[in-house]
KOLGUDREN-273772 format. One record per residue (C-alpha): residue number from 1; residue in one letter; x, y, z. Coordinates in pm, whole numbers. Layout:
<seses>
<sese NUM, "A", <X, Y, Z>>
...
</seses>
This chain:
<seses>
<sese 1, "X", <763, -503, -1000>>
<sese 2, "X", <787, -323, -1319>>
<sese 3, "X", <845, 42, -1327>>
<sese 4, "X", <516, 242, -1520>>
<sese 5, "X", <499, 366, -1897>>
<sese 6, "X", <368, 666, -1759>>
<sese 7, "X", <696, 774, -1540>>
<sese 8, "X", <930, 632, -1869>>
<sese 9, "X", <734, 865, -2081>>
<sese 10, "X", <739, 1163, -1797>>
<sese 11, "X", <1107, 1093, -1789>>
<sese 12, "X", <1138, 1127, -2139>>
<sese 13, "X", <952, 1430, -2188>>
<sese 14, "X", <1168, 1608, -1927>>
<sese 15, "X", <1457, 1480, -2128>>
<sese 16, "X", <1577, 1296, -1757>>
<sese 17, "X", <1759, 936, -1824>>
<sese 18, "X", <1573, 666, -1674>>
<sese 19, "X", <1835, 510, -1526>>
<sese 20, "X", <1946, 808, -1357>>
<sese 21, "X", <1614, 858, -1203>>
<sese 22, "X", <1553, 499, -1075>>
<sese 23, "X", <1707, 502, -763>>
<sese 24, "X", <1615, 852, -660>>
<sese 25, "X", <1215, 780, -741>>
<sese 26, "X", <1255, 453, -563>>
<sese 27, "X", <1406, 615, -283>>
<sese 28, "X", <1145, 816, -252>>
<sese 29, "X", <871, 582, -324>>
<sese 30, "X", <1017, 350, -21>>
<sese 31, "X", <1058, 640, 202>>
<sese 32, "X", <1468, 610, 261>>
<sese 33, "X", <1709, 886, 285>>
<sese 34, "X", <1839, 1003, -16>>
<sese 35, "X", <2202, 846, -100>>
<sese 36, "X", <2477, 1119, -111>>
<sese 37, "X", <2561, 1021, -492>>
<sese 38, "X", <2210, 1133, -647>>
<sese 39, "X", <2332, 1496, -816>>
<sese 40, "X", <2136, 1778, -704>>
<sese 41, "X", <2098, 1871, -1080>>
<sese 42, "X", <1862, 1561, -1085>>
<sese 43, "X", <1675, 1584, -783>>
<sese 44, "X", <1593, 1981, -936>>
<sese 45, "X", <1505, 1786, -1242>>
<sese 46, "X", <1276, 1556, -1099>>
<sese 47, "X", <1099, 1780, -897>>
<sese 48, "X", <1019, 2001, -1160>>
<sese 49, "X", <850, 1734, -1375>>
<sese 50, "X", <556, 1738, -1147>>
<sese 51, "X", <613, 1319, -1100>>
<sese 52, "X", <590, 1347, -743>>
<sese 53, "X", <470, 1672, -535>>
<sese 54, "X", <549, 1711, -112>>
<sese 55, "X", <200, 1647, 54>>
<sese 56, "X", <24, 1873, 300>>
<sese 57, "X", <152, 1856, 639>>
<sese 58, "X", <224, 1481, 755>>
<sese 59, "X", <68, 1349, 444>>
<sese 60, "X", <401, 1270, 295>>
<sese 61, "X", <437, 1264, -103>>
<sese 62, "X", <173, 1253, -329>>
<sese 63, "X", <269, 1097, -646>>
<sese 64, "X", <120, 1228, -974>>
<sese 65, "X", <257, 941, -1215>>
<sese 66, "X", <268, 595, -1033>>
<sese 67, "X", <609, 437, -1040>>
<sese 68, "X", <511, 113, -1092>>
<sese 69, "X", <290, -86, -1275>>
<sese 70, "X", <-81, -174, -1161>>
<sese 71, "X", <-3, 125, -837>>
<sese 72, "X", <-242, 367, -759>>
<sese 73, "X", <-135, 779, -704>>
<sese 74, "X", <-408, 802, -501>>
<sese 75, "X", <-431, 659, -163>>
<sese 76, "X", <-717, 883, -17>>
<sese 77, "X", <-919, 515, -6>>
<sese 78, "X", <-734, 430, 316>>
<sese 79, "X", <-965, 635, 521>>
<sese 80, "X", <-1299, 445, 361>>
<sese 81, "X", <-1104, 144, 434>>
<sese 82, "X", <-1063, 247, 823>>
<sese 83, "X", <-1401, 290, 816>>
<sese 84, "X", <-1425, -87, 775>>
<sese 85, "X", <-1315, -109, 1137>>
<sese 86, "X", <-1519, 167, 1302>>
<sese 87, "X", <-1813, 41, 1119>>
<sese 88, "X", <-1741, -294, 1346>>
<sese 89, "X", <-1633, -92, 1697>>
<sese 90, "X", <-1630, 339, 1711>>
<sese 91, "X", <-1335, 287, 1913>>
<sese 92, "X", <-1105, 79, 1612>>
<sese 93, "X", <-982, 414, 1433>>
<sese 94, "X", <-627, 368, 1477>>
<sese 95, "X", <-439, 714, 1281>>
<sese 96, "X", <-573, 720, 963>>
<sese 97, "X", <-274, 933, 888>>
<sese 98, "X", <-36, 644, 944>>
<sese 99, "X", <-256, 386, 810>>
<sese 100, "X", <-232, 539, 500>>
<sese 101, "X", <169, 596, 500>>
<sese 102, "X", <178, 194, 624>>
<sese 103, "X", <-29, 127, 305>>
<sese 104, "X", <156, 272, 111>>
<sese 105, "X", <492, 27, 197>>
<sese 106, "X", <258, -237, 195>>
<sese 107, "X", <210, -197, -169>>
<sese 108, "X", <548, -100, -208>>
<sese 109, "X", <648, -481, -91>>
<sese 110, "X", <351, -626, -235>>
<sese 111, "X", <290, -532, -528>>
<sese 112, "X", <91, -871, -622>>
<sese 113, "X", <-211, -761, -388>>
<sese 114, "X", <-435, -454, -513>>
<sese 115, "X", <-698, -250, -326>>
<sese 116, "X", <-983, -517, -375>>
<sese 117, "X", <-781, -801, -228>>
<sese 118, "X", <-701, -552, 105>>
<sese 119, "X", <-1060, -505, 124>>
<sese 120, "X", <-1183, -877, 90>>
<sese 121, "X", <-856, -1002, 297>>
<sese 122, "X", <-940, -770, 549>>
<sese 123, "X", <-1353, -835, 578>>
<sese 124, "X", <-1274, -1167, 669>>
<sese 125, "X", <-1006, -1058, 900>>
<sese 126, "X", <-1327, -854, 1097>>
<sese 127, "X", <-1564, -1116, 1097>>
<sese 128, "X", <-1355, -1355, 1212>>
<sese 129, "X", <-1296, -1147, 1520>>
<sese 130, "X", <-1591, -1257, 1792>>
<sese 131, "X", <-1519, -1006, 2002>>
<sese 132, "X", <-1450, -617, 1890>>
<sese 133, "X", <-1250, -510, 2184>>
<sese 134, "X", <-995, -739, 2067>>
<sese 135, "X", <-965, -608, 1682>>
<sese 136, "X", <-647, -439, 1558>>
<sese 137, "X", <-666, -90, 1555>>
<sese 138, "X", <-619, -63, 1140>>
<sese 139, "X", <-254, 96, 1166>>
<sese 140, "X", <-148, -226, 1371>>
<sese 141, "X", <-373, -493, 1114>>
<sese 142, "X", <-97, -345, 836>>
<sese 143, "X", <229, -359, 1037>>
<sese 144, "X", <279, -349, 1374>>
<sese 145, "X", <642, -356, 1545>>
<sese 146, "X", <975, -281, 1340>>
<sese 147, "X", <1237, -520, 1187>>
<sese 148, "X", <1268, -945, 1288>>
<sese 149, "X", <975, -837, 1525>>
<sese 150, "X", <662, -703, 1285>>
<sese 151, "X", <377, -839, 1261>>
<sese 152, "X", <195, -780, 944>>
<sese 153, "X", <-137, -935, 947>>
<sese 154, "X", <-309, -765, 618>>
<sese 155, "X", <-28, -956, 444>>
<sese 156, "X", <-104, -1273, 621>>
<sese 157, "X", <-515, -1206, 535>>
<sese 158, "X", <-437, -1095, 197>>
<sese 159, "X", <-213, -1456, 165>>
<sese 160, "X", <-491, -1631, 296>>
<sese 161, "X", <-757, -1432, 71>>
<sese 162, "X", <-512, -1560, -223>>
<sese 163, "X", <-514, -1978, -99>>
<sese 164, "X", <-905, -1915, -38>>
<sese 165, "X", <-914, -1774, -449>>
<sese 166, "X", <-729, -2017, -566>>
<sese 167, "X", <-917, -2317, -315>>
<sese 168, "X", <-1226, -2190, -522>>
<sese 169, "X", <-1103, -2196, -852>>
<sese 170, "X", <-1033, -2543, -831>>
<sese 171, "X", <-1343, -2689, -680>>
<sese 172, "X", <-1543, -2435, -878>>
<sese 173, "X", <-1665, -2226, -671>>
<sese 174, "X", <-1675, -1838, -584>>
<sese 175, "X", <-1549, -1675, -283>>
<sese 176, "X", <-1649, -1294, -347>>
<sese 177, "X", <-1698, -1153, -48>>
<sese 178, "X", <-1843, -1454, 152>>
<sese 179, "X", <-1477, -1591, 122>>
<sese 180, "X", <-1406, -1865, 412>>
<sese 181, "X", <-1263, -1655, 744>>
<sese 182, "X", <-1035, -1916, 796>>
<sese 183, "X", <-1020, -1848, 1194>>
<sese 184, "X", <-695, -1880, 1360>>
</seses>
């Protein structure tokens, strides 16, 4: 993970050291409470720059320079991607609301995998389902469960969307969005 041009050059504009600011943005970023060693004068700094702004209601933070390399600010695409699974079965909404905070620390810990590859890895994910009723509800497809017991099956579709890429490459052929479902 590499941290963005655009927060070093935010950082430097507000005359705020970068290493100063690294571990409170990635604290934020990841959702932690804030260590008892980050100076107030710097969290007043930060939040002045306009890097990061408090979201409306549960929506969290909404970050206007993203922290790190290839990441979007924007993560109002969650709610098109639920629609993936209601498009399949009405009843396969989940909380959108929490989808989209779950997304979020998905590409926080992956940041490898980009908004396409979700999409693709988790198309196959629905076809290869035969019957709807048993689907994931879309908050549960991106983690479900906490610590040694979580299950996080976009990760294991988005690995599998990766082996079916690179499977393709080497016998020359495509996988788009017709990639293999790979059943389990």
């Amino acid at each position: 993970m590499k941290v963005s041009d655009e927060i070093i050059d935010a950082l430097k504009e507000c005359n705020i050291p970068l290493r100063d600011a690294l571990p409170y943005l990635i604290t934020l970023h990841l959702g932690y409470e804030m260590p008892t060693y980050i100076p107030e004068k710097l969290e007043r700094q930060i939040n002045a720059s306009g890097i990061v702004k408090p979201g409306k209601g549960s929506e969290g933070l909404i970050w206007q320079v993203p922290l790190f390399e290839g990441n979007t600010t924007d993560f109002d695409w969650v709610y098109e991607w639920v629609a993936l699974f209601t498009a399949r079965d009405k009843s396969k909404a989940g909380n959108a609301r929490m989808a989209k905070a779950r997304m979020k620390k998905f590409f926080a810990s992956n940041p490898q995998f980009r908004k396409d590859d979700v999409f693709l890895a988790t198309k196959m994910y629905i076809r290869s389902v035969d019957n709807s009723k048993y689907m994931m509800l879309p908050h549960y497809f991106i983690q479900k469960g906490a610590g040694i017991d979580a299950k996080h099956e976009l990760l294991e579709w988005c690995e599998r969307l990766e082996r079916a890429k690179k499977y393709a490459e080497l016998n020359g052929t495509s996988t788009g969005d017709k990639s293999n479902t790979m059943r389990t």
